[in-house]
N, C-alpha and C positions, 0 to 999 in steps of 0.2 A: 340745155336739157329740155324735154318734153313736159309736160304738165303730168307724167305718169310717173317720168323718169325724177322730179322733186317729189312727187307722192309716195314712191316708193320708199325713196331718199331717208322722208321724217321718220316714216317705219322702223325702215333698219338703225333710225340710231335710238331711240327709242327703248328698240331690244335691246341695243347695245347696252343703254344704260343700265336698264334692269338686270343685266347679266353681270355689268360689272359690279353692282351693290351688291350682289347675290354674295362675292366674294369679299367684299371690305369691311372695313370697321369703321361705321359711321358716328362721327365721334363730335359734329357740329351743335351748337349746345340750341342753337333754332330752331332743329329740326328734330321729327319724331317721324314716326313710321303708323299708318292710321290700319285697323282693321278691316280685315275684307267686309264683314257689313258697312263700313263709314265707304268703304270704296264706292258700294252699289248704291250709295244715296247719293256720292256725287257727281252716278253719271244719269239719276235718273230724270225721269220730264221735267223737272222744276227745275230744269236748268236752261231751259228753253222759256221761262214764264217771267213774267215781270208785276211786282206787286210793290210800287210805292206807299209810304204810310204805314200807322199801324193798323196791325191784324184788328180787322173789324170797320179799318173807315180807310180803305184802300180805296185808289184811284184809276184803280187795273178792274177789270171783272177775271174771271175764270181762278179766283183767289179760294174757293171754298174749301180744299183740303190744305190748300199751302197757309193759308190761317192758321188750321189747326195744327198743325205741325210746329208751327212757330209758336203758337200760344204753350204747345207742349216743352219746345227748347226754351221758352223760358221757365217756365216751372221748373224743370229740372235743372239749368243755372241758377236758379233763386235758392234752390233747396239744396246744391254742391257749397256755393256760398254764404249758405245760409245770412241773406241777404233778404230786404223786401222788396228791389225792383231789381228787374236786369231790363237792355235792351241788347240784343243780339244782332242788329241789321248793321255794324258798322264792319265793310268787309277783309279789316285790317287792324293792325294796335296802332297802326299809323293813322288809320282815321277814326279810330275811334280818341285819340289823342286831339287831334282835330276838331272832332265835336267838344269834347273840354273845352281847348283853348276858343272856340266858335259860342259856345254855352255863357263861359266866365268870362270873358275876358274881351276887347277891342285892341285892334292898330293904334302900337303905338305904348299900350300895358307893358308893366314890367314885371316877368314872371324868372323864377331862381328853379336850377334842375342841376345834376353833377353834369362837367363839362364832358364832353367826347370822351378825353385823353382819364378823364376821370372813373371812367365804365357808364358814363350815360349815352342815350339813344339820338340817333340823327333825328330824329322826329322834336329833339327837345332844344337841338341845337340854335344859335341864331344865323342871322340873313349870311354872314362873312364870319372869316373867324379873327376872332382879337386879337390885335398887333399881328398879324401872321403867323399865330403859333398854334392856333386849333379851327376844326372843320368846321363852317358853316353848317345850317341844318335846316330842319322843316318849320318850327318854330316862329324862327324869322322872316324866311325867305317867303309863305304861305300866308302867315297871319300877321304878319308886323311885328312882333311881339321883344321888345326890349331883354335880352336873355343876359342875367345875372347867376353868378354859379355857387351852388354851395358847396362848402369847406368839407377837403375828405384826409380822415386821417390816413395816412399812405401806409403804416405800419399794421395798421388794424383793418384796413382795406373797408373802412365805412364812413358815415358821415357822422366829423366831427360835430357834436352838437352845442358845444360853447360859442366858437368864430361862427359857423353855422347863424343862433341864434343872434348873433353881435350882425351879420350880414343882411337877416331877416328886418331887424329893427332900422336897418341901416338904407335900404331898397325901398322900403314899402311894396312888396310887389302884390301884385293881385292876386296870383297862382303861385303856386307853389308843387312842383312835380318833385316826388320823390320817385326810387324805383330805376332801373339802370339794365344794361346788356352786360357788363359785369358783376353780376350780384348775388357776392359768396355768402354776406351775411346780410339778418334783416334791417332794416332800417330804424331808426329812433320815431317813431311815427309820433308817441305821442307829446316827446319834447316839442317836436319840427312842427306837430295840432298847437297846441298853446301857443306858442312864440306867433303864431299865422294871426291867432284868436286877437291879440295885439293891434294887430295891423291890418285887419281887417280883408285879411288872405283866404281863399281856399285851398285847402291840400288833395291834390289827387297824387295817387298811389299807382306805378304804371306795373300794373304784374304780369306782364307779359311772357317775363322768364319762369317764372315762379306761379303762377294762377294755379296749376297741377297741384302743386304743395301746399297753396293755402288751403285749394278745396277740399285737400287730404285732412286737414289738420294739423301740417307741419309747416314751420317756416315764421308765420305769425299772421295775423290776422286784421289786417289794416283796416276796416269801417269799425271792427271794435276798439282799434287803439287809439281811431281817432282823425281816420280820414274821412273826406268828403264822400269822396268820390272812389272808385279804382277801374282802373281800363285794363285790357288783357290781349290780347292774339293766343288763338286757342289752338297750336300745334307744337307746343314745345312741351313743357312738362305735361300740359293739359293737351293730351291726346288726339286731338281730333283734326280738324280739316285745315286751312288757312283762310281762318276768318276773325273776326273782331269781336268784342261787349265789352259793356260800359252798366258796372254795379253802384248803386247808393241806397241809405237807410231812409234818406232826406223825400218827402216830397215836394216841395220845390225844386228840389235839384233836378229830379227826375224830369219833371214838367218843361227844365229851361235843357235837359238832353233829348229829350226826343224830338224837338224842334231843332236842334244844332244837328242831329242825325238826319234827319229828312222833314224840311227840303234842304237845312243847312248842309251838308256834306255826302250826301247819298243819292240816289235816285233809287233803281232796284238795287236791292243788296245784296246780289248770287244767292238763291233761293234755293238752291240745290247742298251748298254750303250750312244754311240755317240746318237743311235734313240733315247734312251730315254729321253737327256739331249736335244735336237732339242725339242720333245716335251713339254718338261718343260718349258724349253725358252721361247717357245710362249704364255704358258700360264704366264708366269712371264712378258713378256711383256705388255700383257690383265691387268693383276690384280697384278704385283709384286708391284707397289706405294701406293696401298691399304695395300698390305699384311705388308709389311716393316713396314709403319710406325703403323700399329698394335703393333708388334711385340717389336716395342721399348717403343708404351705405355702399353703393358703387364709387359715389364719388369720392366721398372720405378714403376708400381703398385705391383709387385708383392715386388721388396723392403723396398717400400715404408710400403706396408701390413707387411711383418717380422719386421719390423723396430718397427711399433706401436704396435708390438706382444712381444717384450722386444729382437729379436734377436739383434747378432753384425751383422750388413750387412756392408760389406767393400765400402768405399768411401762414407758414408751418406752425407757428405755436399757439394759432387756432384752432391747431386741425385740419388746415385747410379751405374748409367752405362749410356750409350749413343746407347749399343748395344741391342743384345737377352738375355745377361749373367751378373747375380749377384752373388757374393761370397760373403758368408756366412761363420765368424767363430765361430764354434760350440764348439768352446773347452772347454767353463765354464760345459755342458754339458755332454762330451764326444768326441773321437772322431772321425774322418772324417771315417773309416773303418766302427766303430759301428754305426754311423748315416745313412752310406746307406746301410745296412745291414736291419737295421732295420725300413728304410722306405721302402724297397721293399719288405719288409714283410707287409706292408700296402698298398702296391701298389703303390707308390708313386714312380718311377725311378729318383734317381739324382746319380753322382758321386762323391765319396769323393777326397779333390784336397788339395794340398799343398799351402799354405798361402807363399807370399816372406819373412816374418821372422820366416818360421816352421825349420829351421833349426837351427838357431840361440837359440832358445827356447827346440832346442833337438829332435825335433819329422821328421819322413821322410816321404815320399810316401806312406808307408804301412798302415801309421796310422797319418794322416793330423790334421793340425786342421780345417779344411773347408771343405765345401761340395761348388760344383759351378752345381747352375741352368742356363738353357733356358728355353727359350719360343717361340722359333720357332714352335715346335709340336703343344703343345697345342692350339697356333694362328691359325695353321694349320685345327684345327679341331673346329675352332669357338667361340674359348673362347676369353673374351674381361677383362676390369678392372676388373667389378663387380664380377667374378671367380677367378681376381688375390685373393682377399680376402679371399677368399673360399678353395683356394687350400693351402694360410698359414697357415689357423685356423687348416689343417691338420695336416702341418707339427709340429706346433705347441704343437698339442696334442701326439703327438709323439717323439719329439726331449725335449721339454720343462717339460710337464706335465707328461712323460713316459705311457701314456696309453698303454694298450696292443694294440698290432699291429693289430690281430685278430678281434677284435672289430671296429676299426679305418676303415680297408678296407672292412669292408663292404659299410661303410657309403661311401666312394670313389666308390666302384661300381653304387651307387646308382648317386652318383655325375655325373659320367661318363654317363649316360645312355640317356641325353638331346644332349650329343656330340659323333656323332658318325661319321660323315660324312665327307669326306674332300672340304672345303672352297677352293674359289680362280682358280676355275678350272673351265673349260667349260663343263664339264659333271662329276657330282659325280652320277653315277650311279650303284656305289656299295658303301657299307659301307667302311670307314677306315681300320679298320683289317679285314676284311671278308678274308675269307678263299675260296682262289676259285678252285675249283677243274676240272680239267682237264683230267684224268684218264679215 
């Protein structure tokens, strides 16, 4: 092909993509849909611009508005988390994770986080995984970092805080990461603060799932209960672009993260990104206490719906979750590979995810027995209870009933076509996936 005929190429699929979300149910618990002002910030000039350091002793010239833009995203992260510092230049949870473990800790530290299989993040994982039964991660492999696990009650889908405790005293580890990719309920923060206090640990708190809900109000409130630190990725519950920050109360802590952020793990930190997370902000300030506790009564229904649909939803006589995310295990069925294979064959986006006893039971990553939904997007896009219903009887006729996929997404496009817009914003004046061309 011609250098016109690949040009072309990216375009059309592109479209394609935005045509096909137009009709799905985007049900992936990392993802969220940003509004069209977050859009226009992150295609604007500061994305072209480069400003290491912080706002005010930058090493870039041509920094005079993109300072204040940034001095503004922070203000408005300090004031959602009602926090005394934020740093917002880290352009990921992954590296703002990073700058923790770069801040606190040396090659070679022995830091405790839930394993993989347990709902914790690759970023917390170590270099290989133990005796061959869980996935190495960033932790290790990145920073050296000795990765010890803490104890998860499997019934109650949290962290046991007795063995917990007993493993803390038992480690000594430097770090201490709480915080997880499955995270129905909140964490014990301020047991897991004490027991640290002990051993002369820091706790960082990874909210990356959940940031949206604290800044709401809901969920729980980790620097007050007693963490160090907390790190975030700001596109899942918390609305906005794909990018990173790193909150503390502490100043010293502050002092040894903005040195672990640049020149430790950063250079420029997508500056166009900082605009777009300011923008977010503000609209999450406007509407984030509306949208949050949506979000949490989408999911509690949407459980609630699988539940009376005959699925296993993990933690029923919790409720389900407290957060955006329900797991689901599909194994009487099939499993976790073929169930989202062949719900996005109906349109239906979710991720197939490892159960904490899929190992035990023989099965790994490739081929789970769970699928784990969100409801951030869809909240996003103005669905409430009475669609949680609507969106199980899907999955149902899919996962349960085997109906052809074919068939299924039609009826989902049709479903979709009441929800197009994005909620929660000061101007939706474009559609959700619209495709906007600039050319």
């Amino acid at each position: 092909m011609s250098g016109r005929d690949y040009y072309d190429r990216v375009f059309s699929l592109l479209e394609e993509h935005h045509k096909w979300f137009e009709g799905a149910i985007p049900l992936i618990a990392s993802e969220n849909i940003v509004s069209p002002a977050v859009k226009e910030a992150e295609i604007c000039d500061f994305s072209h611009r480069y400003a290491e350091g912080w706002p005010g002793e930058r090493v870039y010239a041509g920094c005079k508005y993109i300072d204040q833009v940034e001095l503004l995203c922070i203000e408005l992260v300090k004031k959602l988390f009602r926090c005394k510092h934020a740093d917002v230049r880290p352009v990921s949870g992954v590296v703002a994770n990073l700058a923790i473990y770069t801040a606190f800790t040396k090659p070679g530290d022995t830091m405790m986080a839930r394993s993989i299989v347990s709902g914790g993040h690759i970023s917390m994982g170590p270099l290989i995984g133990k005796k061959g039964t869980h996935i190495g991660g960033t932790a290790g492999a990145v920073h050296g970092l000795n990765v010890e696990y803490l104890a998860l009650n499997y019934e109650r889908m949290e962290v046991d805080i007795d063995r917990t405790v007993e493993r803390i005293r038992k480690y000594k580890p430097r770090l201490i990461m709480l915080g997880a990719s499955v995270f129905l309920f909140p964490d014990p923060v301020r047991e897991i603060a004490e027991a640290a206090r002990e051993v002369g640990a820091i706790v960082n708190y990874d909210a990356a799932h959940v940031a949206g809900l604290i800044a709401a109000g809901y969920f729980q409130d980790p620097l007050k209960e007693g963490a160090d630190t907390v790190t975030f990725s700001t596109h899942k519950t918390l609305f906005g672009p794909q990018h990173g920050g790193i909150i503390t109360d502490n100043d010293e802590h502050m002092e040894k993260i903005k040195k672990a952020v640049f020149p430790g793990v950063t250079s420029n930190h997508h500056l166009h990104n900082v605009a777009a997370l300011a923008v977010a902000a503000a609209e999450f300030l406007e509407f984030g206490r509306e949208y949050a506790g949506q979000i949490i009564k989408n999911a509690k229904a949407l459980g609630q719906a699988l539940y009376d649909l005959g699925f296993k939803v993990v933690a029923a006589d919790r409720g389900f979750t407290e957060s955006h995310t329900i797991l689901v295990d599909i194994s009487e069925h099939g499993d976790g590979a073929w169930a989202e294979k062949t719900l996005e064959d109906a349109g239906i986006i979710v991720n197939r995810n490892l159960l904490p006893w899929d190992i035990k039971m023989g099965r790994d990553f490739r081929k789970p027995g769970g699928i784990r939904l969100g409801t951030s997007e869809i909240t996003r896009l103005g669905m409430k209870e009475d669609e949680m219903k609507d969106v199980a009887r899907f999955i149902k006729r899919v996962i349960i009933d085997k109906e052809d996929p074919k068939k299924v997404v039609e009826d989902v496009r049709e479903f979709r076509r009441d929800f197009q817009e994005v909620k929660y914003c000061f101007d939706p004046s474009k559609k959700a996936y619209e495709y906007i061309r600039i050319r």
